[in-house]
Structures are given as structure tokens and as C-alpha cells.
N, C-alpha and C positions, 0 to 999 in steps of 0.2 A: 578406496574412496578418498577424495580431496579434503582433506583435513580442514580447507578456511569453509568451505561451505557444508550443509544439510538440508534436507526436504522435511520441514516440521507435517504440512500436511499439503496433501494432493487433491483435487478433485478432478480427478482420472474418469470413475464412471458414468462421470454427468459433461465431459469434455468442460467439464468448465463452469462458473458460475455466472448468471448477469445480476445488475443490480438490485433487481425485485427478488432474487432468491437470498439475500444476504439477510441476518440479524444482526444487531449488538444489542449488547446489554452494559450500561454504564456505571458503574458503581465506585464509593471509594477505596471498597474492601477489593478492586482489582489496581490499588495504586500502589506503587512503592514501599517496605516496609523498610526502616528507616531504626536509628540508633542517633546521639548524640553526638558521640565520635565518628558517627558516617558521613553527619551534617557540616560536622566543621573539616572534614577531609574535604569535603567536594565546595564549601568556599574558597578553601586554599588553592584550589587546582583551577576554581575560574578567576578569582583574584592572579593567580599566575599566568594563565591566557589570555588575561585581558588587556593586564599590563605592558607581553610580549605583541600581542595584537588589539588594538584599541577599537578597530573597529566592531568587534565581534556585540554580538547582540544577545540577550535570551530571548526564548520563544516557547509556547507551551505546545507539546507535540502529545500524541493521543499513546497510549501505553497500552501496550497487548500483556495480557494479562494468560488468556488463552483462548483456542477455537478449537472447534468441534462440528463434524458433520451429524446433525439430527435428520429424522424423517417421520413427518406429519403426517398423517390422515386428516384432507377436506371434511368436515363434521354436513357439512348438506351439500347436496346436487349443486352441480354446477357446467356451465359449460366451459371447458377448461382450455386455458390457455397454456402458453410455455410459462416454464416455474408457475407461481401461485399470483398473476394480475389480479383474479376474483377475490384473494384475501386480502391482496395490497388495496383497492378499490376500496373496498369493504370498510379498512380503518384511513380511507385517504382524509373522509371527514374530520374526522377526531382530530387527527393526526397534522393536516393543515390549522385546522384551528388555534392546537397548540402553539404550533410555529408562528401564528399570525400573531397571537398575543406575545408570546415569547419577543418579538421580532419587536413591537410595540413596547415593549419594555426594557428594553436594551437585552433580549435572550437569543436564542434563535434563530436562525433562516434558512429556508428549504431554500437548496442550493442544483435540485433534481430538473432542473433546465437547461442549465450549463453544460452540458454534456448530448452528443446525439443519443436519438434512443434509436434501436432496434427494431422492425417490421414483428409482433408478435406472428405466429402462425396458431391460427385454431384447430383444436382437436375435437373429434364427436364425444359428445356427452356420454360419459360414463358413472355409474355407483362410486359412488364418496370411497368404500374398502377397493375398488379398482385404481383408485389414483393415489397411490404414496407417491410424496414430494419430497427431496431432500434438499436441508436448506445448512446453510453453512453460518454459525451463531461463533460471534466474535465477543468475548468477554474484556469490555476496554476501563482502561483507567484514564488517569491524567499523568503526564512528566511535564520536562521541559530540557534544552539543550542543553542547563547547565548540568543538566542532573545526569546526562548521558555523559558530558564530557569528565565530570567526576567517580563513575562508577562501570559502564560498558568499557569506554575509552580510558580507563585510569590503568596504571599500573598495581593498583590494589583491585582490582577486576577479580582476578583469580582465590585471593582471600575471600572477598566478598562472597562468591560463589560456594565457596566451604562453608562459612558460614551460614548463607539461606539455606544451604541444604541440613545443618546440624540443626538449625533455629527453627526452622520453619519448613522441612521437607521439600524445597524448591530451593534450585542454587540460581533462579532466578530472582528469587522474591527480596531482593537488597539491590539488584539493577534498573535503571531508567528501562529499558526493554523500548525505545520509541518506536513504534509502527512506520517502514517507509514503504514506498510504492514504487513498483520498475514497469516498463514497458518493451516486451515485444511485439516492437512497431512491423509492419509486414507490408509490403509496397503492394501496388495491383500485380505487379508480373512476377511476385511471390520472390521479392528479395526481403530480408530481418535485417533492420538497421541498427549498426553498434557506431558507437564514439569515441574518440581516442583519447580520452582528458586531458586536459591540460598538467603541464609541470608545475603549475601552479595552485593547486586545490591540495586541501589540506587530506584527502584520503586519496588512494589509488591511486597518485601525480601517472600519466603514464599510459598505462593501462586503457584495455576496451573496459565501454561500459554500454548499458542499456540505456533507455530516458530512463529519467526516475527522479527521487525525491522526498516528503512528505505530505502527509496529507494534515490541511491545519486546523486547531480549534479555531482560532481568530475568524476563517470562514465561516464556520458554524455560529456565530455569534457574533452579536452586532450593538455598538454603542457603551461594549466593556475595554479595558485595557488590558493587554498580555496577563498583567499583575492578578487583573479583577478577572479574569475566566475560570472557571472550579467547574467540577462534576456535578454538582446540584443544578448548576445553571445551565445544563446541555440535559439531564433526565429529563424525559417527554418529548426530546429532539431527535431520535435513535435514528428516523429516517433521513433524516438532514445527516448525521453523522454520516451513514451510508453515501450518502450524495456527494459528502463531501470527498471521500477516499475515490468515489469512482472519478468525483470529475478532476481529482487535486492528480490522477496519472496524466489524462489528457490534457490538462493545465503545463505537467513538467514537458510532452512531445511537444507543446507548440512553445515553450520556450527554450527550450532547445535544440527541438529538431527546426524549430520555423514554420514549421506547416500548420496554417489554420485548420482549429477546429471543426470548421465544415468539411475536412476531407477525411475527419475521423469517423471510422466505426464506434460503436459502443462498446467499452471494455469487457475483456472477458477475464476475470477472476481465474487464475489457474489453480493458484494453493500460496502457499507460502514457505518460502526459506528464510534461512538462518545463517549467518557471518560470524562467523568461530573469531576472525580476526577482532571483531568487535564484541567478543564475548556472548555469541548467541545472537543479537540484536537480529526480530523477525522485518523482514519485506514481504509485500503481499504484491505478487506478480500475474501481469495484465498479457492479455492475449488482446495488439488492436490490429482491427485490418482497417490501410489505409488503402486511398480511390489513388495516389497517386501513380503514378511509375517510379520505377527507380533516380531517372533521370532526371525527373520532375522535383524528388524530395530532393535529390542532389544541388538541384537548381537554387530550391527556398532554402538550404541549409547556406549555404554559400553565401545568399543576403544581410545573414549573422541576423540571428533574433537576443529575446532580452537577456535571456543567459548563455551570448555566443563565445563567451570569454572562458568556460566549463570547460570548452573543449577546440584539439586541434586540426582534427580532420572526423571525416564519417565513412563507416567501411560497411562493404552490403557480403552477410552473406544468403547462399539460396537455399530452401527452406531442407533440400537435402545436405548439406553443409551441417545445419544445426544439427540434423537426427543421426549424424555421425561423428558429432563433435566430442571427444572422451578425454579424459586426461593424459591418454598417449599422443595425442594430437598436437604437435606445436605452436598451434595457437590456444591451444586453453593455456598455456603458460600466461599467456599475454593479458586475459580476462583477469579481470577482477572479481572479487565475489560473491557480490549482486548479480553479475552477466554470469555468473557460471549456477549461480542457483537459479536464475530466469531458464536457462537453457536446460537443467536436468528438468523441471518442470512443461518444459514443452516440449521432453521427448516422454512424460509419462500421462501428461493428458493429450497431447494431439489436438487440439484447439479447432486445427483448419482440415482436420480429415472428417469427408461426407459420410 
């Protein structure tokens, strides 16, 4: 097994997840735990980055804390849709209203437009004990860049982790852990788009990589500053949160790959890995099918979009290429290890097989 990467969790039996089957739960009790001397290590290391690079920014990124597949039983009759629409409908009232005031107050914003959605298909109405749902509940906190560049990215990474695990039974629970998001993009004539980064980016200079990214609070909230965004102020916004990771993947494909939005499918949630190089840090990996052709994304990539500077070229492979891609292969050398956990991930859910 490749050492930089891991499949923290899969959803293999359900090919996948869409965005109506996703939870979080926001709390502070899934943020960072923290020490004195851990505080003043990781000012040291961004006062060191910043000074070597001036332009560098903080930013607040959402904290995986942990996830878990649960499965529901419908409590009444219903005519059932893919995953659970009737229970999402059910609190869309509540749930909007929150957001509208939220939004009104400098809180929240449902962000669940931004993104295409999916043709539901209906199913005949079954007994509430015939229909378990399994839904995939995300336990988030809050970080932020500098907190990853002092603790995932530090050279005291590996201490830290002895410590969580002595201190607190987790050799996570002293890490930023930021939540990112990867895309395999998939063309109409069933080629998976990868990117060849540039020498200039601060990770994997080099290297294939998928689209990917973050998904951000700043989206989820409107009217605060990076400083002013907290956990209290996203509780009530769960589904806005949700909105936000699925649409911040299709956000990274069209600034990278250049292809608008309209030519995206709706993402499909695979599972999530893990980047041993950056000390465990999880990514939550997308299954999108695009309408275009190969030649077509070729086309819009080449126009250079807003973040065309990322990368130096765009390589296709075909969708049997990926389900035979292993670490004796001489291009997984070449991947990095977001694209090499995207990839064990789409050979254990199958996304696009009917």
C-alpha cells in the first residue's frame, strides 16, 4: 500500500453519495485542541512564511473532525425518492428561514443553487421499515491556513501526533485536519481529466493532480470578516455548509479546468482520503460527469481560466486506464496524493458503472 495516501472511508455500497444524502454536525468540541506552546509554535512558522512570502493570506477552512456512514428509517409513508428529498423538503422550511435570517444578519447563505442538480428518479411507495436510507454525517469544526501550515505542514507534525494520541486518544486531535475537495472530472466519451502542476505551487510542484481545493466558510457567511467567522455563527446553517463543499468542487473544475458550470453534472461524493505527506489531512472526493468531449474540455482548458497559472498541461486518461492504475504502474509515480486517493476511491465505489 502507498504510504503518502489512505481511504479513511468509502461509499462503495451506495456508488456514491449526492448532496441531499450528506449531514454535518458543527461544533466546537470538533475543533482543534490546542496547548500554549502549540500556539506560539505555529505563530512562529507563519511569521516565518510570511516574511519569506508576503503575499500569503489566512483563511478559515472547515475542520474534519470525523465521518461516519449511519442508516435511517423514514418514521412515515412516503413516496420515496433517491436518498431522502421527502425529509430534506420536510425541514427545507425551517432550514431556509434560518439562512434568510442568518443571511440578514451578516450569518449564513444557502449557497444550494450554485451547483447543477441531478434529475431525481421516483420509486413506488413503500412501508417506512422497507426503506433504510444510508446517509453519510460529517462531524466539522473550524481551522484555518495558518493553523495547517503550523501543525499538518510543520516539522513538529509527527510530535504532535504522539501527543494527541497520549493526551487525548486521537493523534489527530492537535492537527488543523482542513477538509479539501478533489474532482474526477469524466468527459462525455468517458475520458478522467488530470493536471500537470505547475513548478511553481507550493505542494506537489510537478506532479498529476485532479481539480480540487477547498471548500470555504467565508461562502457560507456573509457580511463577517475571515477574523469574525466562528462555529456559533454557521450552527443552524448545516445545509448551507453541505452546499457549500458540493459546490466549492465544481467551483475548483471551472477554475481550473475552464469549463463552465453548465456542462457539470452534480457531484458525486465517493468517500474520503487521507495525505500521509501532510500528516493525514482528509479530502473528500467527487465523482463529476461532464457533457463535454474530450476535445472540447481540451479546447476550454487551453483558453486558461482564473487559476490557469496551477497548472502546466491537462492529460486524459480512459475510464479503464484509472481501474487499472496500481502502484506498479509508472504513472502513479507521477500522481500526487490527492490524485492517487481520488483514484483508489473510484476503483472502490465505481461511480459510473449502471
Amino acid at each position: 500500500m502507498d504510504p503518502e495516501v489512505s481511504v479513511m472511508l468509502h461509499c462503495a455500497p451506495s456508488q456514491g453519495f449526492e448532496e441531499h444524502e450528506i449531514r454535518v454536525e458543527i461544533s466546537t468540541s470538533f475543533n482543534r485542541r490546542s496547548a500554549p506552546e502549540i500556539e506560539k509554535h505555529i505563530e512562529a512558522v507563519w511569521n516565518d512564511r510570511v516574511t519569506k512570502e508576503p503575499w500569503l493570506f489566512n483563511g478559515a477552512k472547515f475542520r474534519l473532525h470525523s465521518a461516519e456512514l449511519t442508516t435511517a428509517i423514514p418514521s412515515t409513508p412516503t413516496n420515496c425518492v433517491a436518498g431522502d428529498e421527502a425529509a430534506e423538503t420536510s425541514n427545507s422550511g425551517t432550514a431556509d428561514g434560518e439562512n434568510q435570517q442568518a443571511a440578514h444578519e451578516g450569518g449564513c447563505r444557502d449557497t444550494t443553487k450554485e451547483i447543477p442538480q441531478k434529475h431525481t428518479s421516483t420509486f413506488p411507495l413503500r412501508k417506512p421499515s422497507e426503506q433504510p436510507k444510508v446517509v453519510l454525517s460529517l462531524q466539522l469544526g473550524l481551522t484555518c491556513y495558518k493553523d495547517f501550515l503550523g501543525t499538518n505542514w510543520s516539522q513538529e507534525a509527527v510530535n504532535l501526533q504522539r501527543r494527541g494520541e497520549v493526551e487525548f486518544g486521537d493523534p489527530q486531535a492537535l492537527l488543523a485536519q482542513p477538509l479539501g475537495v478533489g474532482a474526477v472530472l469524466v468527459t462525455s466519451d468517458g475520458q478522467v481529466v488530470l493536471l500537470r502542476r505547475s513548478q511553481r505551487v507550493a505542494e506537489a510542484a510537478g506532479l498529476l493532480d485532479i481539480p480540487g481545493g477547498h471548500p470555504e466558510p467565508k461562502a457560507v457567511c456573509q457580511g463577517v470578516s475571515e477574523d469574525a467567522i466562528s462555529v456559533e455563527l454557521m450552527q443552524g446553517c448545516e445545509r448551507a455548509v453541505v452546499a457549500e463543499i458540493f459546490s466549492s468542487v465544481c467551483a475548483e473544475v471551472r477554475d481550473e479546468v475552464n469549463v463552465p458550470l453548465s456542462f457539470l453534472g452534480a457531484p458525486v461524493l465517493m468517500g474520503i482520503a487521507l495525505n500521509h505527506t501532510s500528516s493525514g489531512r482528509p479530502s473528500a472526493e467527487f465523482y463529476i460527469k461532464c457533457s463535454l468531449t474530450t476535445e472540447e474540455v481540451k479546447d476550454f482548458y487551453w483558453r486558461g481560466g482564473p487559476e490557469a497559472h496551477e497548472s502546466t498541461d491537462i492529460v486524459f486518461l480512459s475510464r479503464e486506464e484509472m481501474l487499472q492504475l496500481n502502484e506498479s504502474a509508472s504513472l502513479w509515480s507521477e500522481l500526487c496524493p490527492s490524485a492517487k486517493g481520488a483514484v483508489l476511491l473510484y476503483q472502490l465505489v465505481r461511480p459510473d458503472v449502471v
